[in-house]
BALOBA-1460 file (C-alpha; in Angstrom, 3 decimals):
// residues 316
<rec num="1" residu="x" x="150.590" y="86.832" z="44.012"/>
<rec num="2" residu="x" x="153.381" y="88.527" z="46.123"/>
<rec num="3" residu="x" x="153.567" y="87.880" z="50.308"/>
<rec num="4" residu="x" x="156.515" y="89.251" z="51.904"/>
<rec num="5" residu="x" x="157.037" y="87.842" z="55.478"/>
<rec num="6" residu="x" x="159.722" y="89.465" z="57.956"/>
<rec num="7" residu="x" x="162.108" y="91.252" z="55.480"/>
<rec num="8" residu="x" x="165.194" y="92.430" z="57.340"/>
<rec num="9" residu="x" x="168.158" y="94.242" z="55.865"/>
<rec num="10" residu="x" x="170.597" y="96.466" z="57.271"/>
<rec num="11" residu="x" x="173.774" y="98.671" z="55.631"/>
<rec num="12" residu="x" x="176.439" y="98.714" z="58.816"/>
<rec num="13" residu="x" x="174.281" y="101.220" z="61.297"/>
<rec num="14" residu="x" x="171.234" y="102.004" z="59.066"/>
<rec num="15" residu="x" x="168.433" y="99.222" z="59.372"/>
<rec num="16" residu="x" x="166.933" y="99.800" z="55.960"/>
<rec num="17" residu="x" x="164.194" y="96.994" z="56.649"/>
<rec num="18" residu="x" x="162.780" y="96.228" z="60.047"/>
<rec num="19" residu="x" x="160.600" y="92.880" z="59.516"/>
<rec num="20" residu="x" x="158.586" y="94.222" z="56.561"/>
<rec num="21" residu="x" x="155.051" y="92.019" z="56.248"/>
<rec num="22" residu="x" x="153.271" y="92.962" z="52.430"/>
<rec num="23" residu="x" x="151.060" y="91.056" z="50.656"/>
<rec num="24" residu="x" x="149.881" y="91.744" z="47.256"/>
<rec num="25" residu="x" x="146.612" y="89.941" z="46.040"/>
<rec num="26" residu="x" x="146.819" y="88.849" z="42.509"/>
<rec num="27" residu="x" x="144.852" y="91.158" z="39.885"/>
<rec num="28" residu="x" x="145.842" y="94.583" z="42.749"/>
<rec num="29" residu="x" x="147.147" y="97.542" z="41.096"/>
<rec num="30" residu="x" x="149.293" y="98.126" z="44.726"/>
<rec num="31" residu="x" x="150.687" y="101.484" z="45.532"/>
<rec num="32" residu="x" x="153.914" y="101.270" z="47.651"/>
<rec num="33" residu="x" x="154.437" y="105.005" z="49.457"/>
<rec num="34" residu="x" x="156.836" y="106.098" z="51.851"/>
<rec num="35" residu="x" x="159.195" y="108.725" z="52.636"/>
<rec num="36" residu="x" x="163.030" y="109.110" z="51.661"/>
<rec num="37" residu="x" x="164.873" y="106.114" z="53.452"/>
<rec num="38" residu="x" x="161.685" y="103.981" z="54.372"/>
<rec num="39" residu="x" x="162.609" y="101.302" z="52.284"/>
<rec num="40" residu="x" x="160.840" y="101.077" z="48.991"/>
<rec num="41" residu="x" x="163.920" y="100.866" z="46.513"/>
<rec num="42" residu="x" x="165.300" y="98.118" z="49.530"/>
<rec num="43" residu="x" x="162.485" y="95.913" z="49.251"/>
<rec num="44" residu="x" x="161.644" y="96.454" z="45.060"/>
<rec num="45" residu="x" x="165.867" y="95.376" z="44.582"/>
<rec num="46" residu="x" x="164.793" y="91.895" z="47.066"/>
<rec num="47" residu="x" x="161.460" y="91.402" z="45.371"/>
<rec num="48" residu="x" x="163.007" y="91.664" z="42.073"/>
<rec num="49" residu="x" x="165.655" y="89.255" z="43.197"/>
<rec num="50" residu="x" x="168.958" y="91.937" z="42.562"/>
<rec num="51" residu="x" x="169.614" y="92.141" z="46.601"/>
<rec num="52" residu="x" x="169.727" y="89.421" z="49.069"/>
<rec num="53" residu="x" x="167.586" y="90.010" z="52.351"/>
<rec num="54" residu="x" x="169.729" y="88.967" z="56.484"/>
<rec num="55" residu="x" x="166.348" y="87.747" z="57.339"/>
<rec num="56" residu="x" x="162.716" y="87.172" z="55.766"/>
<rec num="57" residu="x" x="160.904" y="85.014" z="53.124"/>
<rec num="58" residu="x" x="159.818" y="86.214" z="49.887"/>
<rec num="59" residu="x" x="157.086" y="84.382" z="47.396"/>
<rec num="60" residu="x" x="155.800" y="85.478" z="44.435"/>
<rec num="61" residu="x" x="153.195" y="83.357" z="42.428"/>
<rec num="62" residu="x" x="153.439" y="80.638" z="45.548"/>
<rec num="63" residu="x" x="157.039" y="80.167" z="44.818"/>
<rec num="64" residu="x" x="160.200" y="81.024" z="47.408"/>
<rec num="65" residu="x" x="161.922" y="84.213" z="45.236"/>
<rec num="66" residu="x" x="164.883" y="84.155" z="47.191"/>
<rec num="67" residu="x" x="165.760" y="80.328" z="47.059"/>
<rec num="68" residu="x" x="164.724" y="80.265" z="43.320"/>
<rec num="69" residu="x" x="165.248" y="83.599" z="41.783"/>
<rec num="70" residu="x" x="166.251" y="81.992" z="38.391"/>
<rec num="71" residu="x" x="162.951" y="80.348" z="38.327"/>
<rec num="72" residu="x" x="160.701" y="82.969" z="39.529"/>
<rec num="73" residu="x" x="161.908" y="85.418" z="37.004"/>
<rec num="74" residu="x" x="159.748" y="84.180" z="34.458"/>
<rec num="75" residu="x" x="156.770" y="85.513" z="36.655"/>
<rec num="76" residu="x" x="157.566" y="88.878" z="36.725"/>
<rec num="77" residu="x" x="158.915" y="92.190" z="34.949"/>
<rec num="78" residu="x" x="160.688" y="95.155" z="36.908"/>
<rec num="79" residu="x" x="160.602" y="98.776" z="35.418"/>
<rec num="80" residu="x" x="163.422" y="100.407" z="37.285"/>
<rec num="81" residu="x" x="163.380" y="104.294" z="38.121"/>
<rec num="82" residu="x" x="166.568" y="105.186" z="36.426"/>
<rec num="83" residu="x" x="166.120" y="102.778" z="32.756"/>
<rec num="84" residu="x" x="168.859" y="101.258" z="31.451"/>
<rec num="85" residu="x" x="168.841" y="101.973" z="27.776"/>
<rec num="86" residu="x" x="170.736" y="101.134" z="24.779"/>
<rec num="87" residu="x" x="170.697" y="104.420" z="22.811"/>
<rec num="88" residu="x" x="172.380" y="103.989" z="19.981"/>
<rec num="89" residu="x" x="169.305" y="100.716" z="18.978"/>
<rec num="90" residu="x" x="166.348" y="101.647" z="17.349"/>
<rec num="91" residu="x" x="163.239" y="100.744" z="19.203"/>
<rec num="92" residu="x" x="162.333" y="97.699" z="17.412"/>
<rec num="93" residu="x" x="165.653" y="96.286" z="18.050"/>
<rec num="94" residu="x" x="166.059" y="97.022" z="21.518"/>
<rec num="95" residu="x" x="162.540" y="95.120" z="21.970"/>
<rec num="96" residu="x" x="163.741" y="92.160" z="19.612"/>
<rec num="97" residu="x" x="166.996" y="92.335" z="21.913"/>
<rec num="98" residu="x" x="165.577" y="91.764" z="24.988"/>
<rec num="99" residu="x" x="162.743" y="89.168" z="23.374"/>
<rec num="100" residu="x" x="165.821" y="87.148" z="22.311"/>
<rec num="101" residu="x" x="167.166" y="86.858" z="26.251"/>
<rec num="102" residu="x" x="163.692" y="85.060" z="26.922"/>
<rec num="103" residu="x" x="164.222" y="83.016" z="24.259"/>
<rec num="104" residu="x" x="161.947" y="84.540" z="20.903"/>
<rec num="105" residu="x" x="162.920" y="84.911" z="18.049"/>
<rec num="106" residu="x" x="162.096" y="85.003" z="13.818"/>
<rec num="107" residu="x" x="158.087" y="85.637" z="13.767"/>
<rec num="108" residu="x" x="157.838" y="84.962" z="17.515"/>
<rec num="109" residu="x" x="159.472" y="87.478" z="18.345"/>
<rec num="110" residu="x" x="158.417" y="90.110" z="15.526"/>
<rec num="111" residu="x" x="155.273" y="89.592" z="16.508"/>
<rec num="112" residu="x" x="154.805" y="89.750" z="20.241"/>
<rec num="113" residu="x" x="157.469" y="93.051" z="20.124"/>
<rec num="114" residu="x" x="155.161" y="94.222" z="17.578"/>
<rec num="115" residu="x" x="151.767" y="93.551" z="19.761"/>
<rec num="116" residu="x" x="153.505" y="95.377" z="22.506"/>
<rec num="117" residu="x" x="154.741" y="98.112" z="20.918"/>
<rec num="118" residu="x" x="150.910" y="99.134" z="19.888"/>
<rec num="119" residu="x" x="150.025" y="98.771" z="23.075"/>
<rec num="120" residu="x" x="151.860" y="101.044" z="24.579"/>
<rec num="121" residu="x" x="151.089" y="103.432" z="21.619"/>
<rec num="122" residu="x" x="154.920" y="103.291" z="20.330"/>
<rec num="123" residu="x" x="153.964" y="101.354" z="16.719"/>
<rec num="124" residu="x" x="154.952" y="104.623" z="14.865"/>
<rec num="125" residu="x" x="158.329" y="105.058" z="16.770"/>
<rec num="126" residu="x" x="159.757" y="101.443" z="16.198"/>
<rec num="127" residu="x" x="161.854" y="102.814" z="13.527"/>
<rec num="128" residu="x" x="163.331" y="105.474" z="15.895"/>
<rec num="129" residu="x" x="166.564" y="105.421" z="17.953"/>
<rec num="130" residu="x" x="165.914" y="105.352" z="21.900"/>
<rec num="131" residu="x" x="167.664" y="108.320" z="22.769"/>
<rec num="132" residu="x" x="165.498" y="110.537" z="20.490"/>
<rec num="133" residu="x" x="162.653" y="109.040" z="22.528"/>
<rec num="134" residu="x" x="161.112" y="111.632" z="25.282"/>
<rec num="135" residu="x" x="161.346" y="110.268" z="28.994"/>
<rec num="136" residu="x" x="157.586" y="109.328" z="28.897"/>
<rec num="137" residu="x" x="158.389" y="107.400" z="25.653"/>
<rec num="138" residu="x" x="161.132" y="105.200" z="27.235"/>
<rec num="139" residu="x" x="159.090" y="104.696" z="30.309"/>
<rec num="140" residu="x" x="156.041" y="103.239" z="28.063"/>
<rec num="141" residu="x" x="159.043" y="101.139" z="26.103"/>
<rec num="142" residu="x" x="160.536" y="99.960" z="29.540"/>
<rec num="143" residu="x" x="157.171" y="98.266" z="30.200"/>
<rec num="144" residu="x" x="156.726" y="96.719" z="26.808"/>
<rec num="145" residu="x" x="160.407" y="95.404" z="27.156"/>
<rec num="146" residu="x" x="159.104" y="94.367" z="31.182"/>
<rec num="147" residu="x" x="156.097" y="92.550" z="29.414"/>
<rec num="148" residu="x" x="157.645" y="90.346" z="26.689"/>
<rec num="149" residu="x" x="157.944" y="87.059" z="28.455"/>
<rec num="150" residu="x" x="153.910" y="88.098" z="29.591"/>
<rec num="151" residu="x" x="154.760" y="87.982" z="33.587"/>
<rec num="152" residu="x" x="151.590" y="87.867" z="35.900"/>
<rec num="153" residu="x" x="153.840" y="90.381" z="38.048"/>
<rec num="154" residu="x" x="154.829" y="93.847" z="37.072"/>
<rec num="155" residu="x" x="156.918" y="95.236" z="39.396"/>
<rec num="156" residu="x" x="157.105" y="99.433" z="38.859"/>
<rec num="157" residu="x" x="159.889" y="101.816" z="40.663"/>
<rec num="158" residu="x" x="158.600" y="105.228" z="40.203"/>
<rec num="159" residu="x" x="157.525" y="105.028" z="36.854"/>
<rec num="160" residu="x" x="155.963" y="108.722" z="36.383"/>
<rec num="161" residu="x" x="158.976" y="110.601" z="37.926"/>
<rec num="162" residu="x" x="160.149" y="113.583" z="36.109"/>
<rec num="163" residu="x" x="156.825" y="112.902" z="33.309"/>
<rec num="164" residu="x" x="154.606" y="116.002" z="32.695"/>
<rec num="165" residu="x" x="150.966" y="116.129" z="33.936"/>
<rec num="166" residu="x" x="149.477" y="114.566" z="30.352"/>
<rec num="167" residu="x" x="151.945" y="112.175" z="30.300"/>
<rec num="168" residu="x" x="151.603" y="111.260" z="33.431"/>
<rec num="169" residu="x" x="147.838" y="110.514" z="33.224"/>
<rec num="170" residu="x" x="148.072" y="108.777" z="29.879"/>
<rec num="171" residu="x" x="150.487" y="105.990" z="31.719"/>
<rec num="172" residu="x" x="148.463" y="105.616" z="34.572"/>
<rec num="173" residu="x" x="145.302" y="104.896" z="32.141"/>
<rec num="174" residu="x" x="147.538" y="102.419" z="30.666"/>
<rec num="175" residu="x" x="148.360" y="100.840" z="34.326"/>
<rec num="176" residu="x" x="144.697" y="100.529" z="34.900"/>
<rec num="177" residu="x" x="144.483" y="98.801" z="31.721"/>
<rec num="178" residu="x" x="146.750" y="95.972" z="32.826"/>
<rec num="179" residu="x" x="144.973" y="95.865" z="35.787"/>
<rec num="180" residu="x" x="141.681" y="95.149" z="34.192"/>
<rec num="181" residu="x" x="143.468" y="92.387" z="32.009"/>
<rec num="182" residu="x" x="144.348" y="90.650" z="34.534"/>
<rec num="183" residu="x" x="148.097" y="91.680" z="35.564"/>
<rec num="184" residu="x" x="149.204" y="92.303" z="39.206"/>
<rec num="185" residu="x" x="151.297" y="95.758" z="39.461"/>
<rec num="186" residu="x" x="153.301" y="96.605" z="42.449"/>
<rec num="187" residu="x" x="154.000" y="100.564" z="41.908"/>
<rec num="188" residu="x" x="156.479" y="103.196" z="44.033"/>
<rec num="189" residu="x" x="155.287" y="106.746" z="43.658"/>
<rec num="190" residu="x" x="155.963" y="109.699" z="45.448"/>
<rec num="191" residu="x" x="152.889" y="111.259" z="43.648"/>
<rec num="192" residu="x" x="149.980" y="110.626" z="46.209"/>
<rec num="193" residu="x" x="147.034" y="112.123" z="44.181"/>
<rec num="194" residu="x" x="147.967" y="109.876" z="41.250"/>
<rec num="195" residu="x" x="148.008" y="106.414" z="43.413"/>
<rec num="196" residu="x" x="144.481" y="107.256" z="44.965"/>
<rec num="197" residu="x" x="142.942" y="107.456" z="41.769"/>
<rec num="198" residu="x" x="144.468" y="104.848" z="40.653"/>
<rec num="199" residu="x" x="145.443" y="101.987" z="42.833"/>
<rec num="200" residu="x" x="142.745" y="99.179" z="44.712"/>
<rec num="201" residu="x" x="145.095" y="99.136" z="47.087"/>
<rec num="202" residu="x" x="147.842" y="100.538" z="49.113"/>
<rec num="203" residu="x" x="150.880" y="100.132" z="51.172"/>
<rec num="204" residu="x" x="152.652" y="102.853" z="53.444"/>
<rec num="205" residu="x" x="156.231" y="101.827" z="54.987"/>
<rec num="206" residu="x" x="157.958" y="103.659" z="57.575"/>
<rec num="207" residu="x" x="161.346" y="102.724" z="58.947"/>
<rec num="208" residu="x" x="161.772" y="99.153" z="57.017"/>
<rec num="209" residu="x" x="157.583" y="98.456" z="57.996"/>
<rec num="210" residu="x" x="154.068" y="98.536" z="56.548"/>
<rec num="211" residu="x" x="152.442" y="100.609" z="59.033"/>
<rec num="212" residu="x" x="149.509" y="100.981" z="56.829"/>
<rec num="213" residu="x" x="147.823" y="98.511" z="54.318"/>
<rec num="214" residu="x" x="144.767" y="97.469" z="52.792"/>
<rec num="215" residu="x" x="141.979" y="98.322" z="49.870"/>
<rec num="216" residu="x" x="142.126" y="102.220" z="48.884"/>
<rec num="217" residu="x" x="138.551" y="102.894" z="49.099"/>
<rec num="218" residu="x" x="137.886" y="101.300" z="52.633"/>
<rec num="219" residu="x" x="141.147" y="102.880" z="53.819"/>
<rec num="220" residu="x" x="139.337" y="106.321" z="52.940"/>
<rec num="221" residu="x" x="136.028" y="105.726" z="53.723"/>
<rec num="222" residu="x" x="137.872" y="105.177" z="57.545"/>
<rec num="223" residu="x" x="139.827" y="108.410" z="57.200"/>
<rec num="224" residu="x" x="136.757" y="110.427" z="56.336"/>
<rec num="225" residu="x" x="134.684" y="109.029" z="59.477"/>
<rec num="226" residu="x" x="136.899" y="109.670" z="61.293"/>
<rec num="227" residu="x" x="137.514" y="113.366" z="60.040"/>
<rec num="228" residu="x" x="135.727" y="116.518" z="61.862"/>
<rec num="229" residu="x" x="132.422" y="117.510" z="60.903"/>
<rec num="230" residu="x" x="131.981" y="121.101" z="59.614"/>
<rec num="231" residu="x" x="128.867" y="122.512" z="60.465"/>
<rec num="232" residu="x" x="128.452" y="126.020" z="59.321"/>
<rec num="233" residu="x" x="125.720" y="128.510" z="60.782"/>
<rec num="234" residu="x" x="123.667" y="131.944" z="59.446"/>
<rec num="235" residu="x" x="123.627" y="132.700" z="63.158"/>
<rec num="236" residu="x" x="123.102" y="131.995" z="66.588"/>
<rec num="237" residu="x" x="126.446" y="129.927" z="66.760"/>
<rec num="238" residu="x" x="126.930" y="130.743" z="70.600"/>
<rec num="239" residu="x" x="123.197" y="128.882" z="70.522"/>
<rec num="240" residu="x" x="125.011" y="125.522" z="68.390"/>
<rec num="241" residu="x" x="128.177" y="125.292" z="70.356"/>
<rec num="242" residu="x" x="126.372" y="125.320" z="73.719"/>
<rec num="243" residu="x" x="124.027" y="122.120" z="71.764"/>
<rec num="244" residu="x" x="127.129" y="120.796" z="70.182"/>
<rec num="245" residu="x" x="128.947" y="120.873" z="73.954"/>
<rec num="246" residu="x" x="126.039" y="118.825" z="75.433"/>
<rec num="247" residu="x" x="126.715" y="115.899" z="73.365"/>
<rec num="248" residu="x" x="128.672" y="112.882" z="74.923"/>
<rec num="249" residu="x" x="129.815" y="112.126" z="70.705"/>
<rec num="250" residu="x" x="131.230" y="115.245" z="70.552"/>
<rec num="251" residu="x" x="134.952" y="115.398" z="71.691"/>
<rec num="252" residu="x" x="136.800" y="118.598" z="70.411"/>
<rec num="253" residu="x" x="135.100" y="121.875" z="68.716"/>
<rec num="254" residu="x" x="136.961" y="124.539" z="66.806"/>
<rec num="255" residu="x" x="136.253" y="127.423" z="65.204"/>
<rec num="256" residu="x" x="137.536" y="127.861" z="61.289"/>
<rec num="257" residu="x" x="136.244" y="131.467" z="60.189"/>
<rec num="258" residu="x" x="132.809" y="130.324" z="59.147"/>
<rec num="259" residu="x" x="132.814" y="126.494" z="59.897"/>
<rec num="260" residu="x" x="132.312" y="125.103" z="63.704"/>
<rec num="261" residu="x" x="134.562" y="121.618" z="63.299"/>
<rec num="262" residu="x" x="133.686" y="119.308" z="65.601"/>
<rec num="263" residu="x" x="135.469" y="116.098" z="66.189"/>
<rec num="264" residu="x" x="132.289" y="113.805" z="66.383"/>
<rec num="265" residu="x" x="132.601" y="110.113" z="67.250"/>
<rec num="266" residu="x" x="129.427" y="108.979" z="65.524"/>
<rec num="267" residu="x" x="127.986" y="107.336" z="61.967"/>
<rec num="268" residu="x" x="125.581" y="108.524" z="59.329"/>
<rec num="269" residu="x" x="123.080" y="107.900" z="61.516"/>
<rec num="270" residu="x" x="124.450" y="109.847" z="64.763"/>
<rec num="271" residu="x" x="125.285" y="112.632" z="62.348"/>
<rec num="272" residu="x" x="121.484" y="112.862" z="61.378"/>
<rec num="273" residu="x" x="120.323" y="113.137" z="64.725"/>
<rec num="274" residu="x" x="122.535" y="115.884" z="65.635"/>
<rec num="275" residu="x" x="121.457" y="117.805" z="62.366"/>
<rec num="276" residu="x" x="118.111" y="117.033" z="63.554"/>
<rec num="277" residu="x" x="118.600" y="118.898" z="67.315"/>
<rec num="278" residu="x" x="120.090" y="121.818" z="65.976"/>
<rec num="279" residu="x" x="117.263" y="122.393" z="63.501"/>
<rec num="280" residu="x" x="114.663" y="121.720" z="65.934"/>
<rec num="281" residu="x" x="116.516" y="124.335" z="68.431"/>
<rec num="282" residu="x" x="115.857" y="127.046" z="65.244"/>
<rec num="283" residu="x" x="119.305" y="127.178" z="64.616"/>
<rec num="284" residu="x" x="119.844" y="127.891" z="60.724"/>
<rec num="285" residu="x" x="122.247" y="125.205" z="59.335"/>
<rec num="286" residu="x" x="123.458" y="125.879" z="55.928"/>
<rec num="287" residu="x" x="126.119" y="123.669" z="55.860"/>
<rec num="288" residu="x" x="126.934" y="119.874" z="57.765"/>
<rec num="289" residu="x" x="129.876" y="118.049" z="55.842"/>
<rec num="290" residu="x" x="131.921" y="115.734" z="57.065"/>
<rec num="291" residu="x" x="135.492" y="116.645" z="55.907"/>
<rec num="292" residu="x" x="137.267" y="114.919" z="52.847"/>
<rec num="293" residu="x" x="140.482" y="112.885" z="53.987"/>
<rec num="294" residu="x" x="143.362" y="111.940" z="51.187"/>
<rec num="295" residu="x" x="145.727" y="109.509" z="50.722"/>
<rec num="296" residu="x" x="148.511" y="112.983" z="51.131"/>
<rec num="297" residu="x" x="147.166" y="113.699" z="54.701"/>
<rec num="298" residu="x" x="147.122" y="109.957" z="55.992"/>
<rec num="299" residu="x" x="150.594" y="109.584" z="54.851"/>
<rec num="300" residu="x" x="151.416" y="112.674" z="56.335"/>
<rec num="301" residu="x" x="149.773" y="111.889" z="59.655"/>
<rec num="302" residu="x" x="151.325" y="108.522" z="59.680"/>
<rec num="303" residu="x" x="154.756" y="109.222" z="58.623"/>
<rec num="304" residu="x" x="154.767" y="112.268" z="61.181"/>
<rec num="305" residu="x" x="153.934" y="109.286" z="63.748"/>
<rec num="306" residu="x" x="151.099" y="111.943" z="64.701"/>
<rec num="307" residu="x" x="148.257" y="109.814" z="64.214"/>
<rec num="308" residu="x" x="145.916" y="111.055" z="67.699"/>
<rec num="309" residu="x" x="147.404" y="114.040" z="67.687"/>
<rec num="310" residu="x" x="144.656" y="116.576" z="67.533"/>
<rec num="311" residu="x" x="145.554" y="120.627" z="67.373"/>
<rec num="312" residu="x" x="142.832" y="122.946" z="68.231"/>
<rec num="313" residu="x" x="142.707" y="126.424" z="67.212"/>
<rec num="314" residu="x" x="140.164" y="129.093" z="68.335"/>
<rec num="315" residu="x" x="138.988" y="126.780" z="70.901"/>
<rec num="316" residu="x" x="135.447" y="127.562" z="72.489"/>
């Protein structure tokens, strides 16, 4: 649905993109993360067509955006962070409005402002002005204005910012929604916990590049293999660490208060057969977890270009 190929831009001295490769598979709900200055709102403004790239190809829906934005507008609807909003309408004209620029009108467009408006659960505020609306409430009409021309594409800048928790979790269910009928979403958010329960798949930039992309769940599963296994003991834990030395699979082990955590370069199956030689050796195992990675602590280790860094405490 959306490939991005070798997006440069620069602002005098700051290189804002640095060859940025994305590709969005049509039906993804795609979560675009990154730190202050990565790039996000850079690439969103080329995507949506409002800034011109030095360098780099863009294509959504198989056609060239930047050769044929006109064109390719039809294919997609933006939700910007900061809304533009025309307060003194009432909702149902700021939807007919904005129907009228792609081209409904009469019933036409009655009807599919109408359609949207129940969607988004804002049927019993059409009468209302905008700027009585709460922030959540123009956020939902944003994407029902987005939606009107029906774009395969939705195209999301940090659409929960500043919403409270409920709020929050009521437009993601909405999001998911979309997703199931069949709509691609690109979506900015600074809120990690949100995207990972949310998202099939994810994006992280760094300095104008993906340096991280693919489908959330395998992306995870990785990051918890590859996380330390906690083994926790009733006693003789001089007894496990001299087993848990002996093994070529184990690289690093640390003490945390009650948990050994050993950095153990193994599968499920690896990780039985250890469990297996410290029971047989009578040590009493009460607990042998391998610790839970999250989307926050990959970005952080990413971002913090810290990836194989490894910090021991309490070493034995």
């Amino acid at each position: 649905m959306l490939k991005i190929h070798g997006l440069k831009k620069k602002f005098r001295n700051f290189q804002a993109l640095n060859g940025l490769d994305l590709e969005v598979d049509e039906g993804a709900l795609y979560g675009f993360v990154g730190p202050n200055g990565a790039g996000k709102t850079t690439a969103i403004r080329i995507i949506t067509g409002l800034l011109r790239p030095d360098e780099g190809t863009v294509e959504i829906a198989g056609k060239d955006a930047i050769r044929y934005r006109d064109s390719v507008k039809d294919h997609f609807g933006y939700v910007p962070d900061e809304f533009g909003m025309y307060d003194n309408l009432k909702v149902w004209e700021y939807m007919e409005f904005f129907a009228s620029c792609y081209g409904y009108s009469g019933l036409v467009a009655r009807k599919r402002c109408g359609e949207l408006l129940e969607q988004m659960k804002l049927s019993d505020k059409s009468d209302a002005f905008v700027d009585s609306l709460s922030r959540g409430m123009k956020q939902r009409l944003c994407l029902a204005r987005a939606m009107i021309h029906d774009p395969e594409l939705l195209v999301l800048d940090e659409p929960t910012s500043g919403m409270d928790p409920r709020t929050r979790m009521e437009f993601k269910e909405m999001l998911k929604e979309l997703c199931a009928e069949g709509k691609t979403i690109l979506v900015s958010s600074h809120i990690l916990s949100e995207l990972s329960q949310m998202c099939t798949d994810i994006g992280i930039i760094d300095a104008g590049r993906i340096v991280l992309s693919g489908n959330m769940a395998e992306i995870l599963k990785k990051v918890n293999d590859s996380n330390p296994l906690l083994i926790r003991v009733c006693e003789k834990r001089e007894d496990a660490i001299r087993i848990l030395k002996s093994e070529p699979a184990v690289k690093t082990i640390t003490i945390r208060e009650d948990d050994i955590a050993v950095r153990f370069h193994g599968g499920r199956q690896e990780e039985a057969i250890l469990l297996r030689k410290l029971v047989e050796a009578g040590i009493p195992v009460n607990g042998f977890i391998r610790e839970q990675g999250d989307l926050e602590s990959i970005f952080m280790q990413i971002t913090s270009h810290d990836m194989e860094k490894v910090v021991l405490t309490g070493e034995e």
